[in-house]
Residue frames as qw, qx, qy, qz and C-alpha x, y, z in Angstrom:
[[0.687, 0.095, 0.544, 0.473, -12.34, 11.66, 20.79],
 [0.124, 0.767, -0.035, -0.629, -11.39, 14.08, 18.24],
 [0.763, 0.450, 0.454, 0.095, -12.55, 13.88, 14.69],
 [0.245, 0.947, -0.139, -0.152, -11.40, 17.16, 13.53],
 [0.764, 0.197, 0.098, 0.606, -7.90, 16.90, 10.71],
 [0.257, -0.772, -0.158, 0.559, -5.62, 19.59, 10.94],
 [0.405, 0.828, -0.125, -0.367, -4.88, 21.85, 8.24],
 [0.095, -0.540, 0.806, 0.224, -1.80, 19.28, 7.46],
 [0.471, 0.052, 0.847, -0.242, -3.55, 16.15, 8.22],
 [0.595, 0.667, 0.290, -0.343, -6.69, 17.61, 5.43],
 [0.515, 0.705, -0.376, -0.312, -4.40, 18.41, 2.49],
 [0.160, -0.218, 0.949, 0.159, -2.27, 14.92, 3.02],
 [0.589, 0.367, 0.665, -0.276, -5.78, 13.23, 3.09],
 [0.718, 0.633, 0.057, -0.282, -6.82, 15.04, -0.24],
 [0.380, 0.626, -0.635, -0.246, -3.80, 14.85, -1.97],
 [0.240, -0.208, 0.945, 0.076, -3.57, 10.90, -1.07],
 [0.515, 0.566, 0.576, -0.288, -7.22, 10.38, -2.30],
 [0.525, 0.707, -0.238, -0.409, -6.52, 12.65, -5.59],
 [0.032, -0.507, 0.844, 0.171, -3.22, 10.11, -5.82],
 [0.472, 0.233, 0.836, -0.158, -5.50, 7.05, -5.49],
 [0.628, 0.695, 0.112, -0.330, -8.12, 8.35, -8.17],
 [0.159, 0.733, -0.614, -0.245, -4.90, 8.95, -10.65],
 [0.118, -0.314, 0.940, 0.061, -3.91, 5.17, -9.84],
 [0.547, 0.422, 0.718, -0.079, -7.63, 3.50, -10.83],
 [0.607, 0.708, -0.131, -0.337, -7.63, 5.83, -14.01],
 [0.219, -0.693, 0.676, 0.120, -4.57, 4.04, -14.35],
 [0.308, -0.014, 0.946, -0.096, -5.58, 0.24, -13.93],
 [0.626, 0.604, 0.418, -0.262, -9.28, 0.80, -16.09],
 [0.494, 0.735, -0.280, -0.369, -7.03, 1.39, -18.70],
 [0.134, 0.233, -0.958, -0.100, -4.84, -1.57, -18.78],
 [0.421, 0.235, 0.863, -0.149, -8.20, -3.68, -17.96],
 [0.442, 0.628, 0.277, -0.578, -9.80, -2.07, -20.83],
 [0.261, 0.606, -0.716, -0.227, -7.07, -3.57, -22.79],
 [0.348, -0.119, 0.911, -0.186, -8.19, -6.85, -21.39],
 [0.638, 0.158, -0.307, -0.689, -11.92, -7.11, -23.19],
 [0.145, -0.274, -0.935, 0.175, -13.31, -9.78, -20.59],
 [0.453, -0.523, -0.474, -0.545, -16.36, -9.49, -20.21],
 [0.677, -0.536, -0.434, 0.256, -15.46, -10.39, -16.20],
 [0.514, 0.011, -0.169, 0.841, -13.58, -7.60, -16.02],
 [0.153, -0.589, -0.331, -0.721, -16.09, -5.22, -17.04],
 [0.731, -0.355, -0.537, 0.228, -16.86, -5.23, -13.07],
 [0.651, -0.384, -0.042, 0.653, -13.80, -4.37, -11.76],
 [0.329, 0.000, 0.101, 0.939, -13.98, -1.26, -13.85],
 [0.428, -0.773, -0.327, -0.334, -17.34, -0.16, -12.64],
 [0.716, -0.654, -0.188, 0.156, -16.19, -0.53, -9.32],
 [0.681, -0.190, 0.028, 0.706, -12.99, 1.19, -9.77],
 [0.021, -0.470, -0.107, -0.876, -14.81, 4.37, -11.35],
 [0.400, -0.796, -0.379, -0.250, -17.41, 4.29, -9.23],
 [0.666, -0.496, -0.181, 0.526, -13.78, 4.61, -6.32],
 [0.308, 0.231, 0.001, 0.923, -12.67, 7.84, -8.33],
 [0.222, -0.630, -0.526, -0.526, -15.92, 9.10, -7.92],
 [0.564, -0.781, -0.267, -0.037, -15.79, 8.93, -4.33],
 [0.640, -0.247, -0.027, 0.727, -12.05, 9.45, -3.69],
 [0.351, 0.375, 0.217, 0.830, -12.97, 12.97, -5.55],
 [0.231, -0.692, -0.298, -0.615, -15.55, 13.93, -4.14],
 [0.680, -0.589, -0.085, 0.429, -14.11, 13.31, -0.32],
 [0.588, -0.147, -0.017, 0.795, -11.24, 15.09, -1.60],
 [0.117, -0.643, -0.674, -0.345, -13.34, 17.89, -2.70],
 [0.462, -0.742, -0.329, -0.358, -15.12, 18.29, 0.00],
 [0.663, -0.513, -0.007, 0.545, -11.88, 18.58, 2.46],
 [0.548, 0.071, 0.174, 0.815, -10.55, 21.18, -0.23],
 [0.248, -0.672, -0.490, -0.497, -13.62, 23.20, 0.00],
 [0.580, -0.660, -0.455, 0.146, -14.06, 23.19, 3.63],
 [0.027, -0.823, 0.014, -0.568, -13.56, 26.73, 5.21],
 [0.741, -0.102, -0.448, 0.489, -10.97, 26.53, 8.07],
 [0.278, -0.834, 0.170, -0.446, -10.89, 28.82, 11.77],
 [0.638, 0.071, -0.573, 0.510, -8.44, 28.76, 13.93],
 [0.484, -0.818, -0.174, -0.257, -9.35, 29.63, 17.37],
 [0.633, 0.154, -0.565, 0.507, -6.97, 30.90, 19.77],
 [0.468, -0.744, -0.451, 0.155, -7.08, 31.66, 23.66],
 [0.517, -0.052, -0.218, 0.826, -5.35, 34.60, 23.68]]
């Protein structure tokens, strides 16, 4: 099975992950307009998803790429 993304496959990934982040900074701001106290949650948990959606995306923009060929 092959885990490896190809050089396409990596920059869709990040750029859909940066897109995601973008779309919870989004939504904590209209719930921050809410002032429930239940809400308060849902916008932990929705930074805590930039957090990780950045740092995956990051680490795939980072990542030093070889291309091997048999020739």
């Amino acid at each position: 099975m092959d885990l490896l993304l190809t050089q396409k496959e990596s920059d869709r990934f990040s750029a859909w992950l940066r897109h995601e982040a973008e779309s919870n900074r989004g939504l904590i701001v209209q719930m921050e307009k809410m002032k429930s106290p239940s809400i308060e949650m849902l916008i932990k948990k929705n930074k805590q998803e930039i957090v990780a959606f950045l740092i995956v995306a990051d680490k795939l923009d980072g990542t030093e790429r070889v291309e091997i060929s048999n020739s």
